[in-house]
N, C-alpha and C positions, 0 to 999 in steps of 0.2 A: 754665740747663740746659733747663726747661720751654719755654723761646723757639725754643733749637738745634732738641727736637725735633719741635716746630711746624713749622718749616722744614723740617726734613726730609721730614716728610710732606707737606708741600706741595708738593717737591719731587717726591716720589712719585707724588702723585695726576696732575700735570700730566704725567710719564713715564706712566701708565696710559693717559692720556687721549690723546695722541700716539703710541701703539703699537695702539690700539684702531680697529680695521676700522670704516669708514663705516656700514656696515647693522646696526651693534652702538651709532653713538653718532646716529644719524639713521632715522628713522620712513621719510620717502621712501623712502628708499633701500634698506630692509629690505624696503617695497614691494615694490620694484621687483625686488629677489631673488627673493621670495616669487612675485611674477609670472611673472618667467622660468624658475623653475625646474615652476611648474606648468603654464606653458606648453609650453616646449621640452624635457623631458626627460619618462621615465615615472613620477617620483616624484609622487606626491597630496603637495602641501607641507603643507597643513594638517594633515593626520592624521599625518605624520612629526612634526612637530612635535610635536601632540598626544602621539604615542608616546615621540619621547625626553623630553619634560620629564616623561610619567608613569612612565614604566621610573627615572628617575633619583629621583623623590621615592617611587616606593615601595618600591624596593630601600634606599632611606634609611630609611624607617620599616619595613623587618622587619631590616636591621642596627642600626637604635636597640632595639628588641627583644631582639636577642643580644647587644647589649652592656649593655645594662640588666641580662641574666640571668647574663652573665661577669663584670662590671666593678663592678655594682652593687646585686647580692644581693636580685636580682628573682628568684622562684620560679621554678625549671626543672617546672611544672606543666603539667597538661593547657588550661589558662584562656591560657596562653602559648605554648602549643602551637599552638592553637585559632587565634589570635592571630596567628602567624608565618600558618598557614597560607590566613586570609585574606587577608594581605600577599601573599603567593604568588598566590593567585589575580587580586588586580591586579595582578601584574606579568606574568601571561600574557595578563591582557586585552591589556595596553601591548601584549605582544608579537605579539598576535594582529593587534593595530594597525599597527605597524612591519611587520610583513609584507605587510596589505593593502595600504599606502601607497607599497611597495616591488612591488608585483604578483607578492609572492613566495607557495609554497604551503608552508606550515608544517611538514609530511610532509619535502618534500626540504631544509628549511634544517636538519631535527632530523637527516635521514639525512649533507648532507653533514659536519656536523660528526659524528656517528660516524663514517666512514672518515678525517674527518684526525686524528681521536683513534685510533682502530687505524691507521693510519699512522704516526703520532709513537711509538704504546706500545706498539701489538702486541697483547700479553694483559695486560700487567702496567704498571702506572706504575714510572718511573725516572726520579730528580733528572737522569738526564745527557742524557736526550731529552727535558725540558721544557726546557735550557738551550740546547741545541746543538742547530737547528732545520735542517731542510732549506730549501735555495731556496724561498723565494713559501710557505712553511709557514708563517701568520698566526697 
């Protein structure tokens, strides 16, 4: 039994590895993305970079936080509070990041997502307007 599921994962991993985009299993090639995208287009690749892998590890560590205080009878106190809230504040960096990298201005990405949120809600959240979305409503 321990042999089959050898095999199978073996099977697996060579299925990962054959589905898996070139600039994800080759350094060149990543380059070379990394190149043209900070060449040819208005994105700063490095700082995008930079932003989404911090936006994603720190939004991880203030949700390891709330589940620590939900799941696993961490104190719901001001030391975890304190806590979250420095988590918060790296993740504004990230985002202050992600906007620079994006030549976005912070003011109009907070203002558009208010009118698509009163757009979809109005005054009031309703389960049947977060499911049932307008055309091009992200």
């Amino acid at each position: 039994a321990m042999n089959d599921t050898k095999k199978i994962f073996e099977t697996y991993c060579d299925f990962v590895t054959k589905v898996t985009s070139e600039p994800s299993l080759d350094v060149d090639s990543l380059k070379e993305v990394i190149e043209k995208i900070q060449n040819k287009s208005e994105i700063d690749a490095p700082r995008i970079i930079t932003a989404a892998l911090g936006l994603s590890s720190e939004a991880g560590e203030f949700t390891e936080i709330v589940k620590k205080i939900f799941l696993q009878g961490k104190p719901a106190d001001k030391d975890n509070v304190f806590h979250m809230k420095r988590e918060l504040g790296d993740i504004m960096w990230y985002w202050v990041t992600a906007c620079a990298a994006l030549n976005l201005d912070p003011y109009e990405v907070i203002s558009e997502n208010q009118e698509k949120l009163a757009a979809r809600y109005g005054e009031k959240f309703e389960i049947d307007r977060s499911e049932i979305r307008k055309e091009g409503d992200l």
